[in-house]
C-alpha positions as CSV (number, residue, x, y, z in Angstrom):
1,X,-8.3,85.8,200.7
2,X,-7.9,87.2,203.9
3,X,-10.1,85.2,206.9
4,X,-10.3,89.1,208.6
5,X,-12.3,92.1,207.5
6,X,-10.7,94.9,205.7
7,X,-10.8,98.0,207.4
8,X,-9.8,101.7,206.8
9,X,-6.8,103.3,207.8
10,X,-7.2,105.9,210.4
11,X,-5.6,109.5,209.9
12,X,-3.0,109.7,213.0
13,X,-2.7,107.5,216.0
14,X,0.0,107.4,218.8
15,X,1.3,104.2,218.0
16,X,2.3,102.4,214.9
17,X,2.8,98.8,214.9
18,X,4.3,96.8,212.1
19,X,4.1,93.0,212.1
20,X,2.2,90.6,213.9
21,X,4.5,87.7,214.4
22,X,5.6,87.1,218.7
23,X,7.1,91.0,219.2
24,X,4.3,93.0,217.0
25,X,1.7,91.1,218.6
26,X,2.9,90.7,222.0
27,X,3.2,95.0,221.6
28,X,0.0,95.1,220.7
29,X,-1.5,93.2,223.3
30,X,0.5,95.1,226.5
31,X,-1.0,98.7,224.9
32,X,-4.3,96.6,225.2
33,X,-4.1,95.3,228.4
34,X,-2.8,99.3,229.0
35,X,-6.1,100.7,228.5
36,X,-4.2,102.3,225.2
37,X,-6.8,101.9,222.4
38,X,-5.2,104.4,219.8
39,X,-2.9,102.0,218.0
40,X,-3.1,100.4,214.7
41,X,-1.2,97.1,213.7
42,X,0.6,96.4,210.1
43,X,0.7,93.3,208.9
44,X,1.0,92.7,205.1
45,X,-0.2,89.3,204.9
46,X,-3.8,88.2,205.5
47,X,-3.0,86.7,209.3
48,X,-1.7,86.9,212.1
49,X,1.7,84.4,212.7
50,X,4.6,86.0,211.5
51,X,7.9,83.9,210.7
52,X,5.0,81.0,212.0
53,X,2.3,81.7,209.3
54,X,4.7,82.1,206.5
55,X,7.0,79.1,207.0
56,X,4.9,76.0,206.7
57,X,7.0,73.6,204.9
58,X,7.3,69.7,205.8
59,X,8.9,69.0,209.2
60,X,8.7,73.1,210.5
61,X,9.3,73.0,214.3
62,X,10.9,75.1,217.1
63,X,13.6,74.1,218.7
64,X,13.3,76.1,222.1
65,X,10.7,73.5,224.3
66,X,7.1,74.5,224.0
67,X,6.7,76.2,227.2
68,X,9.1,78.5,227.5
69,X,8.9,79.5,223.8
70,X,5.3,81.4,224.3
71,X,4.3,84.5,225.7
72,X,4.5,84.4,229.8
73,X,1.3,86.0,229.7
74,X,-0.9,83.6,227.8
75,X,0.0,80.0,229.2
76,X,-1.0,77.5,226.9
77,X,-1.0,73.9,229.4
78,X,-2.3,71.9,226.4
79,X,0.7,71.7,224.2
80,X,1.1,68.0,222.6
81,X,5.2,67.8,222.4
82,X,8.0,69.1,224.0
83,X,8.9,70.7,221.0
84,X,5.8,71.7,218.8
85,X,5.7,71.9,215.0
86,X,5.0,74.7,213.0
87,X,0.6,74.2,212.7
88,X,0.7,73.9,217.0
89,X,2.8,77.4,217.1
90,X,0.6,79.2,214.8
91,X,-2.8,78.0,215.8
92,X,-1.4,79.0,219.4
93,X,-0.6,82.7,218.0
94,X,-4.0,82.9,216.5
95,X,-5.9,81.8,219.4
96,X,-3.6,84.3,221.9
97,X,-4.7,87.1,219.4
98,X,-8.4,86.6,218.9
99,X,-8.8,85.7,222.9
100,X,-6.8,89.2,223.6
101,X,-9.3,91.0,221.7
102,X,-6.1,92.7,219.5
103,X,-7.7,91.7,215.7
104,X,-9.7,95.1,215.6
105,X,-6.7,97.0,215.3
106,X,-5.5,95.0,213.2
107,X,-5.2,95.6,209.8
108,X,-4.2,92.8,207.3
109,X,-3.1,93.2,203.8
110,X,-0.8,96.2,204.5
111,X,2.6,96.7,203.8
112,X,4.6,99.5,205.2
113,X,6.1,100.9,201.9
114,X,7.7,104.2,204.2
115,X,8.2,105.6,207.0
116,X,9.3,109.0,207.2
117,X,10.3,111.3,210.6
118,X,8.8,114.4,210.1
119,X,10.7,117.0,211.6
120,X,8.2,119.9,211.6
121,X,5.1,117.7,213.2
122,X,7.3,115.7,215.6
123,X,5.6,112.8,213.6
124,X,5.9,109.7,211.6
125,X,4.2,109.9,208.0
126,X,3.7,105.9,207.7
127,X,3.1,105.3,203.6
128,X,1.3,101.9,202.6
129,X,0.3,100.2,200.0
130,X,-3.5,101.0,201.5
131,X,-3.0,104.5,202.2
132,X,-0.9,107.1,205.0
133,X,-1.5,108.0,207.8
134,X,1.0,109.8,210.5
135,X,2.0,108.6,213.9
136,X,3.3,109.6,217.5
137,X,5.5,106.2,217.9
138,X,6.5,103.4,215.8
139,X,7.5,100.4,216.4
140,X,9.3,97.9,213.7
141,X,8.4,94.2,214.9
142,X,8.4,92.5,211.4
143,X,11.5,90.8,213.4
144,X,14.9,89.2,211.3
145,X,13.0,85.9,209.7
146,X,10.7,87.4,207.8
147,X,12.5,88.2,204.5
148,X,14.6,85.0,202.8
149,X,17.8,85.9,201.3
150,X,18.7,83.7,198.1
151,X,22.4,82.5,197.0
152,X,24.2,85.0,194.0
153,X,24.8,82.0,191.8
154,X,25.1,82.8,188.5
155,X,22.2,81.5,186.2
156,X,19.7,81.4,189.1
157,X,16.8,82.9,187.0
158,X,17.7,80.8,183.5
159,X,16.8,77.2,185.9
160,X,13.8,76.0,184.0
161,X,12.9,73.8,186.7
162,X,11.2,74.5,189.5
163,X,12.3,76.6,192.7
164,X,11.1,78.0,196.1
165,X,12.4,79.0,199.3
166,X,12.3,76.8,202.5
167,X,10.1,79.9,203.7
168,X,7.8,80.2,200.5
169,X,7.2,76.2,200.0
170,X,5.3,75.0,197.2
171,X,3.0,73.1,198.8
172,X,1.3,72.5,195.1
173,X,4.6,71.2,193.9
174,X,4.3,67.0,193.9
175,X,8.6,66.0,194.6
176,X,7.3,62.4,193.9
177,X,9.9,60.8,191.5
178,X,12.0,63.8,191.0
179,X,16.1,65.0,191.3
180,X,16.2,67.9,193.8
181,X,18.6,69.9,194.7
182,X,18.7,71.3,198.8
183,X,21.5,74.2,198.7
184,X,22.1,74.7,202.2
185,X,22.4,72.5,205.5
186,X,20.8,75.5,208.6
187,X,18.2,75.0,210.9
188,X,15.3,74.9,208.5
189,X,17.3,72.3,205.4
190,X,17.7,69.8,208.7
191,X,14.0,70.0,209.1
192,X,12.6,68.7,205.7
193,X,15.3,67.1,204.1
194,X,14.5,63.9,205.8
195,X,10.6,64.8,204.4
196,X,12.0,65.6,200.8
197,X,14.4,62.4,200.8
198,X,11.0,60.4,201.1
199,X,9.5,61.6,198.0
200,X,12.3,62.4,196.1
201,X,13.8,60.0,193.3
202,X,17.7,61.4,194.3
203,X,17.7,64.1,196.4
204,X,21.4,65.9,196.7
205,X,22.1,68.2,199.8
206,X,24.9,71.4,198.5
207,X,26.4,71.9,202.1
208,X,29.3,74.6,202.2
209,X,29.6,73.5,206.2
210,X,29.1,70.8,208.2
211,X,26.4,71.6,211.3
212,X,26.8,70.9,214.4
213,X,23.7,68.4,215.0
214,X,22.9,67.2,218.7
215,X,19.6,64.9,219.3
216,X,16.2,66.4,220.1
217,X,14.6,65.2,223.1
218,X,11.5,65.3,221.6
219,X,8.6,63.6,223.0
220,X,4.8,63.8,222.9
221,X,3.1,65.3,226.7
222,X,0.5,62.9,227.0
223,X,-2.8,63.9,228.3
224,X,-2.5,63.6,232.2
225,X,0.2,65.7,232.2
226,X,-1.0,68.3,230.6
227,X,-4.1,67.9,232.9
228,X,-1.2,68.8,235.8
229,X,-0.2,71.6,234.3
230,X,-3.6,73.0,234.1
231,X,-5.2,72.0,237.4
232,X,-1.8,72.2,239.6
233,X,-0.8,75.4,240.8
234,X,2.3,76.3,239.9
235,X,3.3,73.3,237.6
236,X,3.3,74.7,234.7
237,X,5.4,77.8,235.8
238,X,8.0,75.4,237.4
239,X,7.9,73.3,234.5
240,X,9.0,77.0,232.4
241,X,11.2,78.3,234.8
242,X,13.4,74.9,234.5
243,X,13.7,75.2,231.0
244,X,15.0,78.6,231.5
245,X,17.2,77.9,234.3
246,X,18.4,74.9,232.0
247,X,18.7,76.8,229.0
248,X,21.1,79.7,230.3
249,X,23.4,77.0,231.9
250,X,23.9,76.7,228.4
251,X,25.9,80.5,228.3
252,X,28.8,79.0,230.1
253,X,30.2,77.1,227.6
254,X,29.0,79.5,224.9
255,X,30.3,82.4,226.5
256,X,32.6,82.2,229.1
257,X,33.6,78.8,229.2
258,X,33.8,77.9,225.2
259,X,35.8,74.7,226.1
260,X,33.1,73.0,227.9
261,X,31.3,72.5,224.6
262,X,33.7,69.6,223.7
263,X,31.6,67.1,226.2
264,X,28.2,68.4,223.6
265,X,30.9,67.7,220.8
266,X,31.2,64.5,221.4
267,X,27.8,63.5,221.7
268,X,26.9,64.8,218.8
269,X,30.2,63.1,216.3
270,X,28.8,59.8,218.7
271,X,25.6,60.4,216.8
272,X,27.1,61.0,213.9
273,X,29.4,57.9,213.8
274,X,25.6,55.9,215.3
275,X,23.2,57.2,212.6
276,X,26.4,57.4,209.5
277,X,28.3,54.4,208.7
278,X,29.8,54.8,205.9
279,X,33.5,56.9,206.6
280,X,33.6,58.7,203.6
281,X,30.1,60.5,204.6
282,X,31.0,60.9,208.2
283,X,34.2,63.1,206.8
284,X,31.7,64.6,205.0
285,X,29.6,65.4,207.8
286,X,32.2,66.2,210.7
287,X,31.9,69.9,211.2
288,X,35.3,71.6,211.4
289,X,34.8,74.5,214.2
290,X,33.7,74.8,217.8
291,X,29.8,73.8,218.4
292,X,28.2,76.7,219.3
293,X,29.7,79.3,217.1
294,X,27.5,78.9,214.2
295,X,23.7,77.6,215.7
296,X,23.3,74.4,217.4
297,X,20.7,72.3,215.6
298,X,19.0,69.6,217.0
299,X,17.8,66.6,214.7
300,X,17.0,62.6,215.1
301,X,16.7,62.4,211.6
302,X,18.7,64.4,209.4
303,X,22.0,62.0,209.8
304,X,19.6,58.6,208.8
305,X,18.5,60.5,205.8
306,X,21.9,61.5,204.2
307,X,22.9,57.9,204.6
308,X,20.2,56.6,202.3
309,X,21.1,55.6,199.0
310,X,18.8,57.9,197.2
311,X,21.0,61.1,198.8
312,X,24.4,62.1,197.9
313,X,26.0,65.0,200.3
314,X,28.2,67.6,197.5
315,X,30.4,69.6,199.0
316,X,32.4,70.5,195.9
317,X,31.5,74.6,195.5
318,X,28.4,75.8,193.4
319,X,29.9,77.7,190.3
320,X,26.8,78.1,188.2
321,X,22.9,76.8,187.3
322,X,22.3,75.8,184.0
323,X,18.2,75.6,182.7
324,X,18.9,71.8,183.7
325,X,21.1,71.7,186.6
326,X,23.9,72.6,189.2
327,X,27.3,72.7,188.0
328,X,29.8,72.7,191.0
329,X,34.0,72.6,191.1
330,X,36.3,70.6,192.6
331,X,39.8,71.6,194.4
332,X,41.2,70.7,190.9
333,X,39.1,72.9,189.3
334,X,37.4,70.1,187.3
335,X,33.5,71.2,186.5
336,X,31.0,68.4,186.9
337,X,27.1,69.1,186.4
338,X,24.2,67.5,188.0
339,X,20.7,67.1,186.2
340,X,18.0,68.1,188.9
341,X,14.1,68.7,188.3
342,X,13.8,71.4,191.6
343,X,16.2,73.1,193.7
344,X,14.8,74.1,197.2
345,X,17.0,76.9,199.0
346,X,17.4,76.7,202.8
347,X,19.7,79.7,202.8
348,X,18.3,81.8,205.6
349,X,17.0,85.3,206.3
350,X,17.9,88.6,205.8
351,X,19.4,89.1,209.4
352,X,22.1,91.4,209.6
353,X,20.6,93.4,207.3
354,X,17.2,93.9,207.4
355,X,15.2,95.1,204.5
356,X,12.8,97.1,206.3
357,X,15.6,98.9,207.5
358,X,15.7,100.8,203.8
359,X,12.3,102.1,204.4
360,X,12.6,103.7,207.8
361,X,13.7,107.5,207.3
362,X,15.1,109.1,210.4
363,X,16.1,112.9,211.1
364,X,18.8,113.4,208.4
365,X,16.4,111.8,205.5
366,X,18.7,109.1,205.5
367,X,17.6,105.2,205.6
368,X,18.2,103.4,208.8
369,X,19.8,100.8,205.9
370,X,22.3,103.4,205.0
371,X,22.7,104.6,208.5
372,X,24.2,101.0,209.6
373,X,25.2,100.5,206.1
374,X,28.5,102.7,207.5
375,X,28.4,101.9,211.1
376,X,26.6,97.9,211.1
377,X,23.4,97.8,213.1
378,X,23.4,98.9,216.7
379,X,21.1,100.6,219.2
380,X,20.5,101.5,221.9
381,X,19.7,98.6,224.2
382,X,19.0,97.0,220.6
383,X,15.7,98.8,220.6
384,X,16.4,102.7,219.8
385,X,18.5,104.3,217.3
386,X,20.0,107.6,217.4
387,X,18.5,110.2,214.6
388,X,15.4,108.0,214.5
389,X,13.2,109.8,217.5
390,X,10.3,107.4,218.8
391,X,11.3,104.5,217.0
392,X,11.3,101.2,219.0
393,X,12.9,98.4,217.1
394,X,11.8,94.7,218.3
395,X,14.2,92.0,218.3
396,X,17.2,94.6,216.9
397,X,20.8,94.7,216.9
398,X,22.3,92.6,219.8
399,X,18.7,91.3,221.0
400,X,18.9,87.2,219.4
401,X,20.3,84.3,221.9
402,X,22.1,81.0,220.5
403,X,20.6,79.3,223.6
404,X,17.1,80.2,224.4
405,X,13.4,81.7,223.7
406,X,13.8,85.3,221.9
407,X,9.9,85.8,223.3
408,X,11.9,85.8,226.5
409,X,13.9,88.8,225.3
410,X,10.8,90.7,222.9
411,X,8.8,90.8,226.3
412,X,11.4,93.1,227.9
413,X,11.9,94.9,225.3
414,X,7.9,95.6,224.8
415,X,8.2,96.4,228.8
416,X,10.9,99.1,228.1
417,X,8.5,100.7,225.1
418,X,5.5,100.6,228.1
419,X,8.0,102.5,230.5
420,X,8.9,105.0,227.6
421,X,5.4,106.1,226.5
422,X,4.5,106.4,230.5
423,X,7.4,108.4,231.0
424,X,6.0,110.7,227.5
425,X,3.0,111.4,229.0
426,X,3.7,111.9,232.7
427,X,6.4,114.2,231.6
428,X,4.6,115.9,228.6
429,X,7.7,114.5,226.0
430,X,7.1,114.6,222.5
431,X,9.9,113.4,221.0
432,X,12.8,110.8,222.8
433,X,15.9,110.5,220.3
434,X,19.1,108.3,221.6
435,X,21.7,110.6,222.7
436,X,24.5,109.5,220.3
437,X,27.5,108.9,222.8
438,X,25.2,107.0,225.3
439,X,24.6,104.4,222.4
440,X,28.0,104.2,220.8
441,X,29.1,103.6,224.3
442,X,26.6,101.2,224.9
443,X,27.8,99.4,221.9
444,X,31.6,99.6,222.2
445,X,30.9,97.8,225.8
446,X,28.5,95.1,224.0
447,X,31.4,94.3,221.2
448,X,33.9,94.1,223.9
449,X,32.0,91.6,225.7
450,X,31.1,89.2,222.8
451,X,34.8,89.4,221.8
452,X,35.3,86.3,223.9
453,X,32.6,84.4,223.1
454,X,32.4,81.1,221.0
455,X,30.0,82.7,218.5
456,X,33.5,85.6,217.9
457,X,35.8,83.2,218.3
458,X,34.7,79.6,217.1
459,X,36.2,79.5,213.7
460,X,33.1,79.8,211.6
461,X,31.5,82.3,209.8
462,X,28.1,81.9,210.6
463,X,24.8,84.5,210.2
464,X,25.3,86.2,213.8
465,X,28.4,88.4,211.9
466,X,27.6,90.4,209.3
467,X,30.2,91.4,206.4
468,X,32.3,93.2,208.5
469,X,32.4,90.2,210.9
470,X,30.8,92.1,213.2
471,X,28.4,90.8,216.0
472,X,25.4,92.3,215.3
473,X,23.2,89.7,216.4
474,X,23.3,88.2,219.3
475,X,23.1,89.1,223.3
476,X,26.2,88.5,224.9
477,X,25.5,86.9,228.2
478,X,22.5,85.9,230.1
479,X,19.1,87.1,229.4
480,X,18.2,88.3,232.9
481,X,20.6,90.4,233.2
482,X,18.5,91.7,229.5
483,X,15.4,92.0,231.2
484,X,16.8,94.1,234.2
485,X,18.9,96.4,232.0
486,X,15.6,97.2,230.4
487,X,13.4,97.2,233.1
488,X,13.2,100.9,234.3
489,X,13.6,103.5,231.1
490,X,16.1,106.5,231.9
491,X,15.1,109.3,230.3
492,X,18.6,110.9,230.9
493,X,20.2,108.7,228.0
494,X,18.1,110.7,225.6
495,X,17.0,113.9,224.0
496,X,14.2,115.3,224.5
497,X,11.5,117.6,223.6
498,X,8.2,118.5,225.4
499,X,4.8,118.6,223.9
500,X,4.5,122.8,225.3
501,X,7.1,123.1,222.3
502,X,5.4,121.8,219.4
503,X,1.9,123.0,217.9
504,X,0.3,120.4,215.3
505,X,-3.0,119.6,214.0
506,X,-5.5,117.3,215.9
């Protein structure tokens, strides 16, 4: 049961907001702090969180430092590690929403079903599971880990065990004394595998591809520092712009210089050879492309956990699951199954194709899923799309980063929306639409730039490339040069249409 009261949706407002992870809510607070009062927030569960509130399995930590990975408007000096786990995040994004005075307009339990442009109003028609209502502006920040994706294996649903998603755990679910299955090794599976490997009986980890895995410099901030930070001017903000400074360093070798990454190469196989003994494993474990073309993870205790003696690390390809287990076959073809009690699937997100996308309806009545279906997700500055007028969508195409804090990038981006519904009403606009050649050039530049880059060129194939193996994911270069892009809103790379043309109902 929802902690928050259930209120009713209002007929029409300006602005739509679905989500309420770091992007929804850091909209909602900016139209707050605006003086804007006629917005309503989405958010389908029962609080406020996001990607934070819904994964909350064993181990769940970010691994962007602390204070730079929070909104640069609501400091928080009191944060316990360097990198915080999962309950320190989304107490952190509860507190920043109750003390911004944003829950009123909030409205929890409701799940956008539809959106619709309506051509004739100059309006959204928003559809929920709680009612519709229309809308001047929406804004999409339900963000790209928010819906799990699960392998095709054949015989998935027959598995008369038990299963659940890394982002869905079964917290009810006792692993004490029982063979599980972990089918993937990402950024989540390196996080509780070292949890599940000290409960289970056997545990075996299904890895298709070695990870690069480089040590986190993890350590607790004990309790005079954070006292600096909160009575020293200016600590904690040169504390955070370090970390940044630090962290784009990092695009050199990702982006321009991809050879530079061999020197964080071999640190991390010198882990690997330091925390793996056994040769046979390290093969196992030696990743065979350039770090930094799938996503660096960062671990102290993933490699000790494989080497137990309760683990074994398949690598052999998953053919099929049986009611009882996993059968997997070799290079000979030979087909060998393993008894398991629970599988648990740390496979990812839904990120280069996003299934809200399918029920966003633009101009032409198509989906904005079968609009990038044909072209593969783009926008404009990642955040509009042609033939969807007054859309702004959060943390889009071409807005994630491989080295730093996407609350970095979400915060322009939420700037650019401010600058767009200023220049609406000083102007008198009621509709802004993408002019169609300003964003396919805008694209065609962006692909040419991350042609280069180690995340194009690496030798993976990783989540950032969708199944085209088209970027579609990630920024290209440094993030400041994000936030200037967006930080005036030209009017001249859209179309328009002025309020003195439409009539509608109040």
């Amino acid at each position: 049961m929802s902690p928050h009261p259930v209120r009713p949706l209002p007929s029409h407002v300006r602005v739509a907001v679905v989500g309420t992870g770091f992007s929804g809510l850091g909209t909602a607070i900016r139209l707050r702090r605006s003086g804007t009062s006629d917005f309503v927030v989405l958010e389908r569960g029962d609080d406020v969180g996001g990607t934070w509130r819904d994964n909350s399995y064993p181990g769940c930590a970010c691994d962007v430092p602390s204070h730079l990975y929070s909104f640069s408007f609501a400091p928080n000096t009191d944060w316990t590690r360097s990198f915080s786990g999962q309950p320190e995040i989304q107490a952190y994004i509860q507190r920043t929403a109750r003390e911004t005075g944003v829950l009123p307009h909030i409205h929890f339990g409701t799940e956008l079903l539809e959106a619709a442009w309506n051509e004739q109003d100059r309006r959204w028609t928003v559809r929920t599971n709680r009612g519709e209502f229309t809308a001047e502006v929406l804004v999409i920040g339900a963000g790209p880990l928010s819906e799990p994706t699960l392998p095709d294996i054949p015989g998935i649903a027959e598995f008369a065990g038990t299963t659940f998603h890394s982002a869905t755990w079964d917290h009810d679910h006792s692993l004490a004394g029982e063979r599980v299955a972990v089918i993937g090794t990402g950024a989540s599976s390196i996080q509780f595998v070292p949890h599940v490997q000290r409960r289970a009986a056997h545990l075996t980890v299904f890895q298709r591809t070695a990870p690069w895995v480089l040590p986190r410099r993890d350590r607790p901030i004990p309790a005079w520092e954070r006292a600096v930070y909160r009575h020293v001017p200016g600590a904690r903000r040169a504390l955070r712009a370090g970390i940044y400074a630090l962290r784009e360093s990092w695009l050199v070798g990702f982006t321009m210089r991809p050879q530079i990454m061999e020197l964080a190469e071999k640190q991390a196989l010198g882990m690997l050879r330091r925390q793996v003994r056994d040769p046979e494993l390290q093969a196992k474990l030696t990743p065979n492309f350039r770090l930094g073309c799938k996503r660096v993870l960062i671990s102290n205790d993933y490699y000790p956990a494989l080497a137990q003696s309760n683990v074994d690390v398949e690598t052999d390809r998953i053919v099929e699951i049986t009611p009882t287990g996993i059968v997997t076959a070799g290079a000979d073809g030979d087909r060998t199954e393993r008894p398991v009690d629970t599988i648990i699937f740390g496979t990812g997100f839904h990120v280069t194709d996003h299934p809200i996308a399918g029920r966003i309806r633009g101009r032409d009545g198509r989906t904005l899923a079968e609009h990038w279906g044909e072209i593969g997700m783009s926008a404009l500055h990642g955040v509009t799309v042609s033939g969807f007028p007054n859309l702004f969508y959060l943390v889009g195409p071409n807005t994630g980063t491989g080295n730093t804090s996407i609350i970095y990038m979400a915060e322009a981006q939420v700037e650019y929306l401010m600058s767009a519904l200023s220049t609406m009403d000083r102007r008198g606009l009621s509709v802004l639409d993408p002019r169609p050649e300003v964003q396919d050039a805008y694209n065609v530049r962006l692909q040419e730039q991350l042609e280069t880059t180690v995340w194009n060129t690496g030798g993976c194939a990783s989540w950032y490339l969708d199944d085209k193996g088209r970027n579609t994911t990630l920024w290209p270069t440094f993030t400041f040069r994000f936030r200037r892009e967006l930080s005036a809103f030209d009017v001249a790379e859209y179309k328009t249409e002025r309020r003195a043309d439409v009539t509608v109902d109040a």
